[in-house]
C-alpha positions as CSV (number, residue, x, y, z in Angstrom):
1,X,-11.7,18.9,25.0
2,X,-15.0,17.5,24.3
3,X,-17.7,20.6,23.5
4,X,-21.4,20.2,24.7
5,X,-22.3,21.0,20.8
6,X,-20.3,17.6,19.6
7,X,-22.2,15.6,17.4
8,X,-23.2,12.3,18.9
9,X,-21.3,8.8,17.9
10,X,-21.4,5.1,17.3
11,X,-19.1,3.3,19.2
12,X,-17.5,0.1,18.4
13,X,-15.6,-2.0,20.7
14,X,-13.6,-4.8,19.5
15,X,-14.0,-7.1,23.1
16,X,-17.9,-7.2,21.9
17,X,-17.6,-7.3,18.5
18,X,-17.0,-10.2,16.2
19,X,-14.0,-9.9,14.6
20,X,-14.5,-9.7,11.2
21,X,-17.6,-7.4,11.8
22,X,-14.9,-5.1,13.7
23,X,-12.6,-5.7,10.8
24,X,-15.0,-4.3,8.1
25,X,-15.2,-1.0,10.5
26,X,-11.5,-0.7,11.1
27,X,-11.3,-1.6,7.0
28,X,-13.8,1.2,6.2
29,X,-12.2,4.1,9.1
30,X,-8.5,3.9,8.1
31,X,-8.6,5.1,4.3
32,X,-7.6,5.9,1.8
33,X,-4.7,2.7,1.7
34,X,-2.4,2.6,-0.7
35,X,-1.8,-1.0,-2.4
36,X,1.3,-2.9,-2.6
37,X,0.8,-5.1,-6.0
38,X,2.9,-7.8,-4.9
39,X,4.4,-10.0,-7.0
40,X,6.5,-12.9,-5.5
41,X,8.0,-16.8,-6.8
42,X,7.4,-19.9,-5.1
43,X,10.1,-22.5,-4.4
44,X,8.9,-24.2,-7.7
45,X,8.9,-21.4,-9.8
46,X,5.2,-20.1,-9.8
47,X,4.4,-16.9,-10.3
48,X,2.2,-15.2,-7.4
49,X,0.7,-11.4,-8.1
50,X,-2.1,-10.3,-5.3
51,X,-2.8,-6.6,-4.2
52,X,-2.2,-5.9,-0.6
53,X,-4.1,-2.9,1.2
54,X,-2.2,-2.8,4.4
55,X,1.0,-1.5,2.9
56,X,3.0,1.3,3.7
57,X,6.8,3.2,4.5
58,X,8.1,1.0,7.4
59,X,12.0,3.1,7.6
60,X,13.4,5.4,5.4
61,X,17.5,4.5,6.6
62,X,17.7,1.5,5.3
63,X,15.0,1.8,3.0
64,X,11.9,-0.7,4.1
65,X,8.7,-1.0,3.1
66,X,5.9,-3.4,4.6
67,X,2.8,-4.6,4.1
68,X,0.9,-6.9,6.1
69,X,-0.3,-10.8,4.7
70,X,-4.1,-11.6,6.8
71,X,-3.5,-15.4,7.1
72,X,-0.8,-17.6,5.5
73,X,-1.3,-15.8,1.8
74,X,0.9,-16.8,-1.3
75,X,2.8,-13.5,-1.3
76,X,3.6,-14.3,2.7
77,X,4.8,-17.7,2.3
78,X,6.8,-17.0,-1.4
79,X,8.7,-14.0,0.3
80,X,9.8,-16.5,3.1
81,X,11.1,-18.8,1.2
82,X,12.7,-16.9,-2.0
83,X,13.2,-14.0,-0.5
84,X,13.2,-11.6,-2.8
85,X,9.6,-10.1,-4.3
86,X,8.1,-6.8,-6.2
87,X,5.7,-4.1,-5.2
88,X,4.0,-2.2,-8.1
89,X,1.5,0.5,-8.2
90,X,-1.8,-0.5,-8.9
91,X,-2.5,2.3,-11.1
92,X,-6.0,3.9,-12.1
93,X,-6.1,2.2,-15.6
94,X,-5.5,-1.6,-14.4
95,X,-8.1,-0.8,-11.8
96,X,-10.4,-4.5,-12.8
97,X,-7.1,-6.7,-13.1
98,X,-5.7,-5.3,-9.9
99,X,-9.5,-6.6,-8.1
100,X,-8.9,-9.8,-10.0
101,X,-5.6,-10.7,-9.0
102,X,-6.8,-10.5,-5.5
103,X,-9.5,-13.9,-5.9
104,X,-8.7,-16.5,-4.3
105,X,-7.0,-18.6,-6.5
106,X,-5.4,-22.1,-5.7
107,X,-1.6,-22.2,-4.8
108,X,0.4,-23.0,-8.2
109,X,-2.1,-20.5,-10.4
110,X,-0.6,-17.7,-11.9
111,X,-2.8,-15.0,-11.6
112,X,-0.8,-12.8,-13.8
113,X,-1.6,-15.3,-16.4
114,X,-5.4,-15.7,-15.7
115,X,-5.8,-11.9,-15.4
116,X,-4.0,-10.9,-18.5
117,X,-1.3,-8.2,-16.6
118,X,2.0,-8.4,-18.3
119,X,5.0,-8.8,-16.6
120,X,8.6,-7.7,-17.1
121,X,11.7,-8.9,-16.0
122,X,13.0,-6.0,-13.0
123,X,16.3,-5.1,-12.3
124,X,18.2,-6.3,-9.3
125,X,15.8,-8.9,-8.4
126,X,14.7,-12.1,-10.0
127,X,10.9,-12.0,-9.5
128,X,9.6,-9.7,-12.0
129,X,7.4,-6.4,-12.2
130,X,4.4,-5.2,-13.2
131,X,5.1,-3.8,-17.0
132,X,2.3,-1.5,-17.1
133,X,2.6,-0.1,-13.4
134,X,4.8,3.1,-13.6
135,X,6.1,2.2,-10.5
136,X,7.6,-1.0,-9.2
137,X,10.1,-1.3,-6.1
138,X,12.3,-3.9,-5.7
139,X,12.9,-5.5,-2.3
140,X,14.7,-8.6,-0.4
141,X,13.0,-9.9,2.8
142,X,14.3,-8.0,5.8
143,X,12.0,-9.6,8.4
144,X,8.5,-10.8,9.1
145,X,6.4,-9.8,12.6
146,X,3.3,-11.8,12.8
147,X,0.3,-10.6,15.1
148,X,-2.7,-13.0,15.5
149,X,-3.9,-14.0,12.5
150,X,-1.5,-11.6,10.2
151,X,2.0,-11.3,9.2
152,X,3.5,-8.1,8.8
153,X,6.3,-8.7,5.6
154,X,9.1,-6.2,5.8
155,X,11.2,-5.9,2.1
156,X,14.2,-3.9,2.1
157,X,14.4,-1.5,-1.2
158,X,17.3,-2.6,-3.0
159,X,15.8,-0.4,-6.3
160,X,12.9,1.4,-7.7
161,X,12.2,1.5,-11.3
162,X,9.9,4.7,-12.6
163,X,8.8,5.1,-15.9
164,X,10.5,8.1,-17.3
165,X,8.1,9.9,-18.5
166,X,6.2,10.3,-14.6
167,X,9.3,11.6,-13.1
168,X,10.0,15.4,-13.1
169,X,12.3,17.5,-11.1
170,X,14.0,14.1,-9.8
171,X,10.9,12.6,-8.6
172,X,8.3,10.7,-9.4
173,X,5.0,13.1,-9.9
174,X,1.6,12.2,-8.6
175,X,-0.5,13.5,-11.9
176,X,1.6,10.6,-13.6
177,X,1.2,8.0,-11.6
178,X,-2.8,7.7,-11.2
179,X,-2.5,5.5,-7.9
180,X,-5.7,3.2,-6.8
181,X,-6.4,3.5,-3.1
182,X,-8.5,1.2,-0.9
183,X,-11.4,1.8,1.2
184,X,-13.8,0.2,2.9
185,X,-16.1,-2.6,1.8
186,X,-15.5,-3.3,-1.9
187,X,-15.2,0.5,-2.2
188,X,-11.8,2.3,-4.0
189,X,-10.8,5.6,-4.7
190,X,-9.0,7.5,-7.4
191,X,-6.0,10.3,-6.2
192,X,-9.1,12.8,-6.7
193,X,-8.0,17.0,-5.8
194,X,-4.6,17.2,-5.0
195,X,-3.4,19.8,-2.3
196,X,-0.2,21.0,-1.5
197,X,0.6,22.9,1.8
198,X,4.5,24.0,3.3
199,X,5.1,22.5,6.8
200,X,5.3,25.7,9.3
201,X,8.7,25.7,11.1
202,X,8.2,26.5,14.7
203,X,10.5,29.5,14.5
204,X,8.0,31.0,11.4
205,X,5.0,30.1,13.9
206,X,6.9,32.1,16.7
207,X,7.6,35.2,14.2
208,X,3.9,35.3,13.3
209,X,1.2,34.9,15.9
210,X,-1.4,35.5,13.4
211,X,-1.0,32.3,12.5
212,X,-2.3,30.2,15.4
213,X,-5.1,33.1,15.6
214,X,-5.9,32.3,12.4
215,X,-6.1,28.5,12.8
216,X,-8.2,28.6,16.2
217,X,-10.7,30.9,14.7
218,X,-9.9,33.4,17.3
């Protein structure tokens, strides 16, 4: 329910709005993005690495994870035809060769090569990962779904590699892995204040009515 105290808005529609102009709002309104630091193999054996900020959990049984390619990209046409690539984290320390892997570079560069970020041989797949990422999934192509001018890439997880030293209790541990996030514009963000907060079960919510007192101010 709309109040009459609401602050007033800008409003943006995309039918009136070029589309990269709406693009840098949508860009700089969905944040903080996690970044798929994909690295993929072309047909004649070159090495591709490029960050991808529209990246997330696509299905958790079978394990899939996506991430979207705006226009025919390296990573989108490698992963069609090899089939196989790696997503690293792009992690807090790498933060200037993770921006420079994403320049436009001519198909056949490596920018792993021009950029200086080691690479390491994974385990199940043959494109390598990221040596100094903490984190690097390892995925076959399940599918791609294109929409306009984008291709959504769906990789199925056939193995995840953590450095041991950032896992604790049997799972990989947020202090440890220092992830870079996207925002909007040339704007990122570090993991910043970390919060943690128990889902209430609806039975707990029933037992306590103080609770949805407590949330509606009332």
């Amino acid at each position: 329910m709309t109040e009459p105290t609401s602050p007033a808005r800008v409003h943006f529609d995309p039918a009136r709005m070029e589309p990269s102009a709406f693009y840098r709002v949508l860009n700089s309104v969905v944040v903080p993005r996690p970044i798929a630091w994909v690295c993929s193999r072309s047909t004649e054996g070159v090495l591709n690495l490029a960050p991808h900020s529209f990246y997330t959990v696509a299905c958790v049984d079978p394990p899939v994870v996506q991430f979207t390619s705006v226009g025919r990209k390296d990573s989108l046409n490698n992963a069609e035809q090899t089939r196989e690539f790696t997503i690293s984290l792009t992690p807090e320390v790498l933060f200037e060769q993770v921006n420079a892997t994403g320049t436009d570079f001519p198909p056949g560069h490596d920018e792993a090569q021009h950029t200086g970020v080691r690479l390491e041989p994974s385990e199940v797949v043959e494109v390598p990962r990221v040596a100094e990422s903490p984190v690097s999934i390892e995925c076959v192509l399940h599918g791609t779904v294109s929409f306009g001018d984008s291709t959504v890439v769906f990789g199925r997880v056939v193995h995840i590699a953590v450095r041991s030293d950032a896992v604790r209790d049997g799972r990989p541990r947020i202090e440890h892995l220092q992830p870079l996030a996207r925002l909007g514009g040339n704007e990122w963000s570090t993991i910043g204040e970390v919060k943690e907060i128990k889902r209430i079960p609806f039975r707990t919510w029933e037992e306590d009515p103080g609770i949805g007192e407590r949330l509606r101010g009332s």
